[in-house]
C-alpha positions as CSV (number, residue, x, y, z in Angstrom):
1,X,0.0,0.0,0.0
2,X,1.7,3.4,-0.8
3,X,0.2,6.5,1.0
4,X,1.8,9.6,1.3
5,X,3.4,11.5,4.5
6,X,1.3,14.7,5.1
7,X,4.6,16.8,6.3
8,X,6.8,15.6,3.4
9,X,4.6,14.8,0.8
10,X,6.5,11.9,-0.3
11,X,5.1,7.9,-1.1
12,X,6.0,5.9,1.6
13,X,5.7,2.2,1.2
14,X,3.7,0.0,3.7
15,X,2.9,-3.3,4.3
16,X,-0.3,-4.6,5.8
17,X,-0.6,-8.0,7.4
18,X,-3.5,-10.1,6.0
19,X,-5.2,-8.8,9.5
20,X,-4.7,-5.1,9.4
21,X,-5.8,-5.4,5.6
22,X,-9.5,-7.1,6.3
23,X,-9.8,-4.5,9.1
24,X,-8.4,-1.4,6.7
25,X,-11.4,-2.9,3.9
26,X,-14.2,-3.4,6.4
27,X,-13.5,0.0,7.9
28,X,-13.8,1.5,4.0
29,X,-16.9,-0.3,3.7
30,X,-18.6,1.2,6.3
31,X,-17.3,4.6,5.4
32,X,-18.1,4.1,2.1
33,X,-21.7,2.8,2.8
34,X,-22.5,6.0,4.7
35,X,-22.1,5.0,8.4
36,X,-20.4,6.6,11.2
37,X,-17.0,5.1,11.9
38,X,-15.4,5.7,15.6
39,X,-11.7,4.3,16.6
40,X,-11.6,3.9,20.2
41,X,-8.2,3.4,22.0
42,X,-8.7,-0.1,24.3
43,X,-7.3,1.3,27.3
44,X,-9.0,4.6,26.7
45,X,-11.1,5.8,30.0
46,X,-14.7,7.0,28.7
47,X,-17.0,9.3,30.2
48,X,-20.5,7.5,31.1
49,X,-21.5,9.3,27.7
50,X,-19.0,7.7,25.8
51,X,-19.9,4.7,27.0
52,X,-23.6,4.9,26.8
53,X,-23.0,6.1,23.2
54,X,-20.9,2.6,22.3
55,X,-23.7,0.5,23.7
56,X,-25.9,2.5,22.3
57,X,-28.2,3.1,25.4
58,X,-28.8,5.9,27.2
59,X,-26.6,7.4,29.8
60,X,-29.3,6.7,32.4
61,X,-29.6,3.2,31.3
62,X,-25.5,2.7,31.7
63,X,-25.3,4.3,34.8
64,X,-27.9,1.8,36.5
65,X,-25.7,-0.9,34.5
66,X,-22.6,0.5,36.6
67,X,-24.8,0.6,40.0
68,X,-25.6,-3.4,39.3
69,X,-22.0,-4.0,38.6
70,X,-22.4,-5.5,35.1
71,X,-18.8,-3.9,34.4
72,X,-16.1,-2.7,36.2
73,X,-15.3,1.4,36.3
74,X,-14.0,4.2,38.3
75,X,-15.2,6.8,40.5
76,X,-13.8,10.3,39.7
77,X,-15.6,12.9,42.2
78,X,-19.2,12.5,41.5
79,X,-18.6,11.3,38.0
80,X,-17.5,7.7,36.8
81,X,-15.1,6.5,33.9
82,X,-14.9,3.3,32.6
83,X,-12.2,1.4,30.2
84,X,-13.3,1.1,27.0
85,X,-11.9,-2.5,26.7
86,X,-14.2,-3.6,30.1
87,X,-17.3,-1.6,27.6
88,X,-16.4,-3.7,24.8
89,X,-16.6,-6.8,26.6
90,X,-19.9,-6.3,28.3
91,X,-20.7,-5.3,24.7
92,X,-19.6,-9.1,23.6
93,X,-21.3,-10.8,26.3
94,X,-24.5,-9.0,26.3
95,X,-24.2,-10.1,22.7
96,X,-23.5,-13.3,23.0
97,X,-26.1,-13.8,25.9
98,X,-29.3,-12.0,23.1
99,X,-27.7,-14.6,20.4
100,X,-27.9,-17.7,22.7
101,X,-31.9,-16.5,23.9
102,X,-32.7,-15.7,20.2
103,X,-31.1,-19.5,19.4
104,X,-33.8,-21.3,22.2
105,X,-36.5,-19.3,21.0
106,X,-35.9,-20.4,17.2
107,X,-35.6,-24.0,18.2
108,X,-38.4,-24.1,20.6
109,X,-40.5,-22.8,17.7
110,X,-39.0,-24.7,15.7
111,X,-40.8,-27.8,18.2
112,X,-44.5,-25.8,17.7
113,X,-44.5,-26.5,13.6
């Protein structure tokens, strides 16, 4: 892949493992279908906002997540931050967890016909 230095101007050659390539594509994609595209740092510290904004619930919602203790954060004052790695993997599980419910109801129906 050649792309150019901004300061310099000049082609600089790069290589992409097979990886970094499918991730490179499937971030055009998105781009190039219209959606919005953010690149969070792992071990970034997000505000509850941030956070709720991920998920894609609301900040109340998140914050009586973080009172139940379905992920780890920190308390800063009278405000909380949480790791955006410990957000992705509630993310996964509470993924994982709809897929499996979504899996018995298919194959309990499945038992009706």
């Amino acid at each position: 892949m050649r792309i150019q230095e901004t300061e310099s101007k000049k082609p600089v050659e790069t290589t992409l493992t097979p990886a970094m390539s499918d991730l490179f594509l499937e971030l055009l994609r998105h781009i190039g279908s219209g959606s919005a595209v953010t690149l969070v740092p792992i071990q970034e510290m997000l505000t509850t906002q941030q956070a709720a904004d991920l998920l894609n619930v609301s900040r109340p919602y998140l914050i009586k997540l973080l009172k139940q203790e379905a992920m780890p954060h920190t308390p800063i004052g009278r405000h909380c931050r949480i790791q955006a790695d410990d957000v992705f993997r509630y993310q996964a599980q509470r993924d994982g967890e709809r897929s499996r419910t979504l899996d018995e109801l298919i194959s309990g129906d499945a038992d009706l016909v």
